[in-house]
N, C-alpha and C positions, 0 to 999 in steps of 0.2 A: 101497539108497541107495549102497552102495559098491564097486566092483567091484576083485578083485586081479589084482597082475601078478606072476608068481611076481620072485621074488628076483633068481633069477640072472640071471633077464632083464635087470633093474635096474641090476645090476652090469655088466652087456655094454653098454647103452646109453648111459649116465651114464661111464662110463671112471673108476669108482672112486669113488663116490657121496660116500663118508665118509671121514675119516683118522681120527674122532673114534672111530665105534662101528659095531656093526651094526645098532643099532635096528631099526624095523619096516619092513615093507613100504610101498611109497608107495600112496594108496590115492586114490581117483578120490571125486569128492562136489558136493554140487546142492543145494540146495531144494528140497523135494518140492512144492512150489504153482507154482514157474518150468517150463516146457519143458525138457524133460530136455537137457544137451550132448552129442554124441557123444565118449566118451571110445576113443584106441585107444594104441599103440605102435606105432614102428618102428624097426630097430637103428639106421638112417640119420638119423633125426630128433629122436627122443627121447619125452616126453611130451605128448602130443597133445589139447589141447579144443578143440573148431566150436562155435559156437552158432547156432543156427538162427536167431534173431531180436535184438533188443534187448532185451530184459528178461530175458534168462537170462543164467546164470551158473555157474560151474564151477572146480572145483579137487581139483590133485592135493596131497598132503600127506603127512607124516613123519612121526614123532616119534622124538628122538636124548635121550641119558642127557646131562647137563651135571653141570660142578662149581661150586658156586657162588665170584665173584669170577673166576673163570678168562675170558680172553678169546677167542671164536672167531668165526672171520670163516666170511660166506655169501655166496659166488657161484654164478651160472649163467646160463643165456643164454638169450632168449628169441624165436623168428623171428615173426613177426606177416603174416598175410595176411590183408587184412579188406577187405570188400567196398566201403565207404567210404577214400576214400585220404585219409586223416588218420594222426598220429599217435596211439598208443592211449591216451595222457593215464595217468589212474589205474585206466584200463580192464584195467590188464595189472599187476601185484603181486605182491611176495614180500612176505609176511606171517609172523612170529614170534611165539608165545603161550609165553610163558615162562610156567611151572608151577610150584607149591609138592609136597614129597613128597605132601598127600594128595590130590594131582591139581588143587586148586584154580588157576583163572589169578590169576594176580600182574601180569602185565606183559604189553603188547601192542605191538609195534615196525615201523616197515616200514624193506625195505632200500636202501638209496640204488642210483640205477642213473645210467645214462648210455647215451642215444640216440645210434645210425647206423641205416643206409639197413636198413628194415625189421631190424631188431635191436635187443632191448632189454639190457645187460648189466650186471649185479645186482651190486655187492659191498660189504660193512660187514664190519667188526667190531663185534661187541657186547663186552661183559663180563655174564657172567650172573649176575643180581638173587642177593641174600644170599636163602636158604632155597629157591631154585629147581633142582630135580634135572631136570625135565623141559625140551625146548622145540618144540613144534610147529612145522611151517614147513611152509606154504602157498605152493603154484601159483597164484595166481589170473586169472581171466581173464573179465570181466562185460561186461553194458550195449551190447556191441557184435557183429552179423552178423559170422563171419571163423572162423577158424584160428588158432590160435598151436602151436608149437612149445617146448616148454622141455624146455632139455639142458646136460650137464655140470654138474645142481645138487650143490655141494660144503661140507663144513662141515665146517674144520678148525682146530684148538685152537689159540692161538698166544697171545702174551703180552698181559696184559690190558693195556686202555687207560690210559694215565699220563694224570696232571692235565696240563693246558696251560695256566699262569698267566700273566698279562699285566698290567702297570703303566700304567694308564690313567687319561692325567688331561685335564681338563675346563677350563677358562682361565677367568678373568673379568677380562677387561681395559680399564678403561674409556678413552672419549676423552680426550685433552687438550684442557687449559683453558687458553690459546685451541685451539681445534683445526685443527693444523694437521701436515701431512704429518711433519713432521719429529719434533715432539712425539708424534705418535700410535707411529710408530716407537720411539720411546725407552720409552714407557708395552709397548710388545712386549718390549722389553730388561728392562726392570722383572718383569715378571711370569716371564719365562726365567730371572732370576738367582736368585728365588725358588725357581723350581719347582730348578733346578738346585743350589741349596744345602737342600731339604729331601727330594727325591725321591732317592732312592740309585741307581736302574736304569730311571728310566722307559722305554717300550715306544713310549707313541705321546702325543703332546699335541695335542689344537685348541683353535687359536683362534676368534676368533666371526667374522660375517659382514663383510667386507670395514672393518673398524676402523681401516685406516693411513690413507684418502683420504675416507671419507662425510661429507660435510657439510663437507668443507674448502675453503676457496676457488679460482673457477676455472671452466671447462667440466667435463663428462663427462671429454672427452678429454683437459682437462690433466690432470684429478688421475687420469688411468688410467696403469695402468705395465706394462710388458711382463711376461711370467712370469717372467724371472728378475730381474727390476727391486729395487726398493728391500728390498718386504718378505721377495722368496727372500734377498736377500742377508743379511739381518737374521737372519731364520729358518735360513737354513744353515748359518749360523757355531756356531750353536747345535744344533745338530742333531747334526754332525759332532762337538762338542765332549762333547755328553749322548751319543752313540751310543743317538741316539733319531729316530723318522720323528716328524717335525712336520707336523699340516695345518694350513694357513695358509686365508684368502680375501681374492681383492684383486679390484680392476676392471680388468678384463685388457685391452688394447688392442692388438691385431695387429698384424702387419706391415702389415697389408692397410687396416690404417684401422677396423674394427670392433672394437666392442665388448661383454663380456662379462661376467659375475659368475663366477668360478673358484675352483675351490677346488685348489689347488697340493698334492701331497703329498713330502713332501722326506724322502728315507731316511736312513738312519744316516750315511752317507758325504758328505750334503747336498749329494746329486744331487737333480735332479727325478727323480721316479720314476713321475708320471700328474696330468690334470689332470679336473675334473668343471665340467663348467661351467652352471650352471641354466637346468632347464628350463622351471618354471614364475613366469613373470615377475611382478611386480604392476604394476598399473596406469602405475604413475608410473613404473618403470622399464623399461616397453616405448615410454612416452613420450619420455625421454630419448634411446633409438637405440641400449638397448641390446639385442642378440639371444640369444635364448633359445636352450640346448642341443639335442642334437636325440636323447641316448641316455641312457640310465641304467647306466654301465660300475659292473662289482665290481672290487675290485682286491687283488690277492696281497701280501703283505707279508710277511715272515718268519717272524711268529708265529700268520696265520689272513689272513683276506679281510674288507675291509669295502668298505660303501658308503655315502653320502655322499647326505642330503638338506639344502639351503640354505632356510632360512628357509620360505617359499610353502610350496615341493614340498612339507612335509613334512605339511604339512596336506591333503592328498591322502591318502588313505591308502594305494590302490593303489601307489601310487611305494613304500613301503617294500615291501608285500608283491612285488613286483616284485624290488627289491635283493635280498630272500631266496629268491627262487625261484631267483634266478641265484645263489646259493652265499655271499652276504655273511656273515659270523659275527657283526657290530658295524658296526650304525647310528653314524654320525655327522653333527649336526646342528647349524652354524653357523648362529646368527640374529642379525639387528641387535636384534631384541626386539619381540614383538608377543603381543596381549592381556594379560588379567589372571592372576594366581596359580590365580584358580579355572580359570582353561583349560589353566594349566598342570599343573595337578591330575590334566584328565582328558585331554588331548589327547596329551599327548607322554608318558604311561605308556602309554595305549594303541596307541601304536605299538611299544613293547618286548612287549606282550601279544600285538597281532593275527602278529607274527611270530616269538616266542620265543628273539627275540634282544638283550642287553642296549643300550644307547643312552648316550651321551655328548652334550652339551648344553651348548655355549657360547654365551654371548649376554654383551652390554658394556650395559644396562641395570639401572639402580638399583633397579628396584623388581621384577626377576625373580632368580632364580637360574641360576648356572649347576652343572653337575653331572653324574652319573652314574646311571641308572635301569637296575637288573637283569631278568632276562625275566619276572617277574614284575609288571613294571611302579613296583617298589619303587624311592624316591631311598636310595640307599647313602651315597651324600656328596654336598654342594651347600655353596654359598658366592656369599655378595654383598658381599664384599672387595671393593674396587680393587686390581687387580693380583694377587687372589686364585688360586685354585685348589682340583678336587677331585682326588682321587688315590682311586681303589680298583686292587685287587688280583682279579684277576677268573681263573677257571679258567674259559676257553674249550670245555673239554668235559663242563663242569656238565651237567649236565641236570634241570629240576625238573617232575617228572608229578606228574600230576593227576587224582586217582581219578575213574575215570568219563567220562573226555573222550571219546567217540564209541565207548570201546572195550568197553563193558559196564562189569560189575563186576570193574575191574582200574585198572590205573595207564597212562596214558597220555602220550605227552612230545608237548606244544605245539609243541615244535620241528621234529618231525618231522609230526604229522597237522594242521597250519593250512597245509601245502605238499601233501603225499599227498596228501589229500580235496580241497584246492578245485579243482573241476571249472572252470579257466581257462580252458577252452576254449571253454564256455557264454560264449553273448552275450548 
């Protein structure tokens, strides 16, 4: 089943395989029921699998000594020639089985990569699991007629991963009574001066689904205001003042004379810094003449990437796992407020679950909550104050596995295998 390539070769080919150790030989491997791969070498190329067909599968592999707590990072690169011109999806993999001393798996991981022109290039740090001395690391290359190449696989010690905490809070601001532009704005003010005399360092606030102009008197077009109109100015001053990014939503109104549902985000400095504007409309608001987005943007912030579903979207479920494919770390989800408690029970945990990423949740109705939902789907804090707020404290490079999740009998992280395994590609 396994065929060796002496050492030194290893070391010629790879330009210095390890910093860590010299572990074992890389070794060649199949399923004996699949069509065997052709495995070969070459100093030019590196480690070499073809598969003859679709249903085989192949891989070359390691195993390195680790310290437990210690952080080491995995690169290497991977050339792809395959007889169908697509992308290799999860067809192509580096694969880590972290090990306990008495050989048992503990932990199964895959390493983050990043696609160019026929090229796949692999790199993570981990921190290795407490009681884990061993870690296998897998070539892998399935499911698809072709070639690949994998070279310069390297696995070197370096300092383990720090917590990344963030200060995230959740708004509940309701309309003014009458409601009107002016009053909705000041009920903004209200719920800032709060969060700004009880929050010490907040990171990031939103607001709910367009609360300064809905249902206030007037056209579409009068009560819409440009991006930097009433509620950025509102929101900036505060912003700049908390050295906090605020996301806001208003109904946005162009240069151009169109109109939109936006969701405005305003950095610490109370610049704009990106806008989202919805894609998926309801009924009565495509009626209205307002136009729907046409992208789902992530967006980079200081302390991690989020993205941003309005109201609709978020009841799609693709739209979230989409924001996570594209690197989002935090869902965020402005709603004016629709269905009942029980939907909110299962619907909007289950979007911190199907993507293993936590969720923030504002909405200005009375008879829901707004709040904060962990990747476990768990509400951490919520609040149905007027002018309220939730505040958690969140470490961004949490991770909560889950014995058993596709990985056998070992612990596996939702955050990483609900993006690895889903075969996207499939129609």
């Amino acid at each position: 089943m396994f065929g060796r390539i002496p050492w030194l070769l290893g070391i010629l080919l790879l330009g210095g395989i390890s910093s860590v150790g010299s572990g074992e030989e890389w070794k060649s491997g199949f399923p004996d029921i699949a069509e065997k791969p052709t495995f070969s070498s070459d100093v030019s190329r590196g480690w070499e699998i073809t598969l003859p067909e679709g249903n085989s599968i192949g891989w070359w592999s390691r195993t390195e000594m680790v310290t437990p707590g210690k952080g080491y990072t995995f690169s290497g690169l991977a050339d792809w020639q395959q007889t169908k011109k697509q992308r290799p999806g999860n067809d192509l993999m580096m694969v880590l089985t972290w090990r306990l001393a008495n050989g048992k798996m503990f932990q199964r991981d895959y390493v983050n990569f990043e696609d160019g022109e026929g090229i796949r290039n692999f790199r993570q740090t981990f921190n290795a699991p407490a009681d884990c001395t061993t870690v296998e690391w897998q070539c892998v290359f399935k499911w698809q007629p072709g070639t690949v190449f994998f070279r310069e696989m390297r696995m070197e010690e370096t300092e383990p991963i720090a917590p990344r905490k963030v200060w995230l809070v959740a708004t509940n601001t309701f309309q003014a009574t009458p409601n009107t532009i002016e009053g909705n704005l000041q009920q903004i003010e209200k719920t800032l001066q709060k969060i700004q005399q009880s929050v010490k360092e907040p990171d990031l606030i939103l607001f709910s689904e367009c609360v300064t102009d809905s249902g206030t008197p007037g056209t579409p077009q009068e009560r819409a205001e440009p991006l930097e109109g009433p509620t950025f100015q509102k929101m900036s001053t505060y912003a700049k003042a908390m050295r906090t990014w605020i996301v806001g939503n208003i109904h946005e109104i162009t240069p151009e004379g169109t109109l939109h549902n936006t969701a405005i985000i305003i950095d610490r400095e109370g610049k704009l810094h990106g806008i989202y504007r919805k894609v998926h409309l309801t009924m009565s608001e495509a009626n209205s003449g307002i136009i729907p987005g046409r992208e789902f943007p992530v967006f980079t912030l200081d302390f991690g990437k989020i993205g941003i579903v309005i109201c609709w979207d978020n009841w799609f479920s693709e739209t979230a796992k989409l924001l996570r494919r594209e690197g989002a770390e935090v869902l965020l989800f402005p709603l004016a407020g629709y269905g009942s408690r029980e939907r909110r029970e299962k619907v909007w945990s289950a979007r911190a679950i199907d993507t293993g990423i936590p969720m923030l949740i504002s909405t200005r109705q009375h008879h829901l909550p707004s709040g904060i939902v962990d990747r476990d789907g768990v509400w951490l804090s919520e609040t149905m104050e007027e002018n309220g707020f939730a505040a958690v404290e969140l470490d961004l490079n949490e991770r909560k596995p889950i014995f058993w999740l596709s990985v056998g009998p070992a612990q596996g992280d939702p955050y990483q295998l609900f993006i690895h395994e889903s075969r996207a590609e499939i129609k």
